[in-house]
C-alpha positions in Angstrom: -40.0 -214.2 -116.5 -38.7 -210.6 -118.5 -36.2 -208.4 -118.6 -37.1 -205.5 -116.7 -36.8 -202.3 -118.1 -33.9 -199.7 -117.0 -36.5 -197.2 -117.2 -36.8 -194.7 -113.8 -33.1 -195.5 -113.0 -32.4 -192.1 -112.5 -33.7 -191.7 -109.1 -31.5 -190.2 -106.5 -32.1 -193.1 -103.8 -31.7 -193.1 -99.6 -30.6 -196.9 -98.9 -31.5 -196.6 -95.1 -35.3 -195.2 -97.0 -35.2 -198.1 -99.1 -34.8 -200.3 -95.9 -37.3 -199.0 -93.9 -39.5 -199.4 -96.5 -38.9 -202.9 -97.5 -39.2 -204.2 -93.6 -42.3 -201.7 -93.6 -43.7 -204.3 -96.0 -42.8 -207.6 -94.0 -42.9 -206.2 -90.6 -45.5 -208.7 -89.6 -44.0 -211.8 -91.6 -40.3 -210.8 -89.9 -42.5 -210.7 -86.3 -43.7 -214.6 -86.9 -39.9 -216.1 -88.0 -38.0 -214.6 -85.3 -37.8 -213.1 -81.9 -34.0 -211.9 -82.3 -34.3 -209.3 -85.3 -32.4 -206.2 -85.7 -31.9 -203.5 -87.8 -28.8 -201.1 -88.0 -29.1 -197.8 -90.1 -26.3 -195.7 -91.5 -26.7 -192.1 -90.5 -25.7 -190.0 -93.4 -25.3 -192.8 -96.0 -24.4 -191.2 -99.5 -26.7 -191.8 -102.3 -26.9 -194.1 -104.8 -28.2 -193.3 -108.4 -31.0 -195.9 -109.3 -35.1 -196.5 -108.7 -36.5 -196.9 -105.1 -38.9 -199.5 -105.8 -36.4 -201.6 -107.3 -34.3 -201.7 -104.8 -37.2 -202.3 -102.2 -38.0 -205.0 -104.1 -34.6 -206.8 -103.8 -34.4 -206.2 -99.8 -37.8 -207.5 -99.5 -37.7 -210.5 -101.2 -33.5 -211.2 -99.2 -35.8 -210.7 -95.8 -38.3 -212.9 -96.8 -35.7 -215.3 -98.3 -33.9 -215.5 -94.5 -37.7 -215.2 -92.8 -38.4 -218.4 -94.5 -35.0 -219.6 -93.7 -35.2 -219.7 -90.2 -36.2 -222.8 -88.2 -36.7 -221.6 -84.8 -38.2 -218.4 -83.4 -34.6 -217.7 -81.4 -32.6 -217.6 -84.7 -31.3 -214.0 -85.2 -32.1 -212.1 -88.5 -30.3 -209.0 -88.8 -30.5 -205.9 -91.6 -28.1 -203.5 -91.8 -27.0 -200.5 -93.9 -23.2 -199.9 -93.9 -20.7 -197.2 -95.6 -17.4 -198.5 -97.4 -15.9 -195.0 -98.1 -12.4 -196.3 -99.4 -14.6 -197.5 -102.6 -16.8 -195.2 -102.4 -20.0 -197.8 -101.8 -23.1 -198.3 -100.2 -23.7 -201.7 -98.6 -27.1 -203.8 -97.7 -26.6 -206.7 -95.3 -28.9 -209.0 -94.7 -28.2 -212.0 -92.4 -29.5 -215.0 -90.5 -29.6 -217.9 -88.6 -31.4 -220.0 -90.6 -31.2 -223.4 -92.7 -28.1 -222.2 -94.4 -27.3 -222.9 -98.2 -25.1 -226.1 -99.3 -22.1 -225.0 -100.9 -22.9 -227.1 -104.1 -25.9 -225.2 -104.5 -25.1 -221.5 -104.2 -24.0 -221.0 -107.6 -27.5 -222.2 -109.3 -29.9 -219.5 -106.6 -29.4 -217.0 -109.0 -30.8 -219.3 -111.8 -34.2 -219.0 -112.9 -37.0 -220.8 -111.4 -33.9 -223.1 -109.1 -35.9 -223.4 -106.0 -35.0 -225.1 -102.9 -38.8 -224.4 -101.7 -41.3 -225.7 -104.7 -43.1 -228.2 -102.4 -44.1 -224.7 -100.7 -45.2 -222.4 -103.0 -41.4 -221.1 -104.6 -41.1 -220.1 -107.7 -37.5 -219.7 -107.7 -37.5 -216.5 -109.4 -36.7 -214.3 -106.4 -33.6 -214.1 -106.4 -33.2 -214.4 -110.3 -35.2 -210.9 -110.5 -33.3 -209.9 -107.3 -30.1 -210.4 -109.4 -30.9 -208.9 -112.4 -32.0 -205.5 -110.8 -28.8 -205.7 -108.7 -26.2 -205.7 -111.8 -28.5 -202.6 -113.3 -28.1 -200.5 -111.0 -23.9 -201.5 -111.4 -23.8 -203.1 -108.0 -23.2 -206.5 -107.0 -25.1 -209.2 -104.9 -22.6 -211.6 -102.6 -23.5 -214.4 -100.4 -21.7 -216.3 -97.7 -23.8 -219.1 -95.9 -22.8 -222.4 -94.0 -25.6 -225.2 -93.9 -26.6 -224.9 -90.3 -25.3 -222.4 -89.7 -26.9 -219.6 -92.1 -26.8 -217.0 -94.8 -25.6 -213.6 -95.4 -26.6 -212.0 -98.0 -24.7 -208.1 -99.2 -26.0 -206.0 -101.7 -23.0 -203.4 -103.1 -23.9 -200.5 -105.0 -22.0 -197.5 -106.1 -22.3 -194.5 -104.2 -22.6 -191.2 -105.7 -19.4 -189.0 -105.5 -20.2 -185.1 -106.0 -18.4 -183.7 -109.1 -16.5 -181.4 -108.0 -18.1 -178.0 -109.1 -19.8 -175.4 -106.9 -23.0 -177.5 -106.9 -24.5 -174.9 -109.4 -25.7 -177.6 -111.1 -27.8 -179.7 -108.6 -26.2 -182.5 -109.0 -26.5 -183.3 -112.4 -22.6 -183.8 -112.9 -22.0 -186.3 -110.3 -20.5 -189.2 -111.0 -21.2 -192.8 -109.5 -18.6 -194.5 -107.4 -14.4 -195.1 -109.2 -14.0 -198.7 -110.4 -17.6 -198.4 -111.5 -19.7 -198.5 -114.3 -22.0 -196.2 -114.6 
């Protein structure tokens, strides 16, 4: 387990790209947990400063998380990319029907290697990584989830705001999101 770099953070990203993408990747593993999957887009979603294959690499591995979830075919997963222009954010949604996440236990996923799922294979590292690439890019990763009941998982991140200038300068002066860091 390392530290990432911050390198390539500079990347003028498309969440609704970044989605596609990431269930691009698991399209076959999100076809074997579920028969009730859905996907909403946000038509004109402002960008977010950051690197694509980060942020790919954060919704795949919340799909897979709630893929893996799941204990019936007819549990719903749903994605979805929404707008929160009173803050000037960009969210990533990610919920399902699944197993659900004890109270007790929420606070330690972010952990290193905590794992629910060793006796299969997990690592618990996931959502650690997950985590970490969520507070570079100045966003923040929330979760609600009821045991039983399931999980939803958002992913905030700053949107960018145009400077105001006469966009002579291609967008180099833009400025993320009030109330965040950049």
């Amino acid at each position: 387990y390392a530290r990432p770099t911050l390198f390539g953070m500079d990347q003028e990203v498309d969440v609704n790209e970044v989605v596609r993408a990431a269930l691009n990747l698991l399209q076959n593993m999100v076809k074997k947990a579920t028969s009730r999957f859905s996907v909403d887009y946000y038509p004109g979603v402002p960008i977010v400063r950051g690197n694509t294959h980060r942020l790919v690499q954060v919704v795949v591995n919340l799909v897979q998380n709630a893929c893996q979830s799941l204990v019936r075919r007819d549990n719903a997963l749903s994605v979805s990319v929404a707008c929160d222009e009173s803050c000037g954010s960009v969210k990533i949604i990610v919920k399902d029907e699944g197993e659900g996440i004890p109270q007790d236990k929420i606070k330690f996923i972010t952990d290193p290697f905590y794992t629910t799922r060793r006796d299969v294979g997990g690592t618990g590292l996931g959502l650690s990584v997950s985590s970490r690439i969520v507070k570079d890019h100045c966003g923040v990763l929330d979760v609600e989830s009821q045991p039983g009941e399931g999980s939803t998982f958002t992913l905030v991140l700053p949107a960018i705001i145009p400077a105001e200038t006469d966009g002579a300068d291609g967008g180099e002066n833009d400025k993320p999101a009030p109330g965040r860091n950049p």
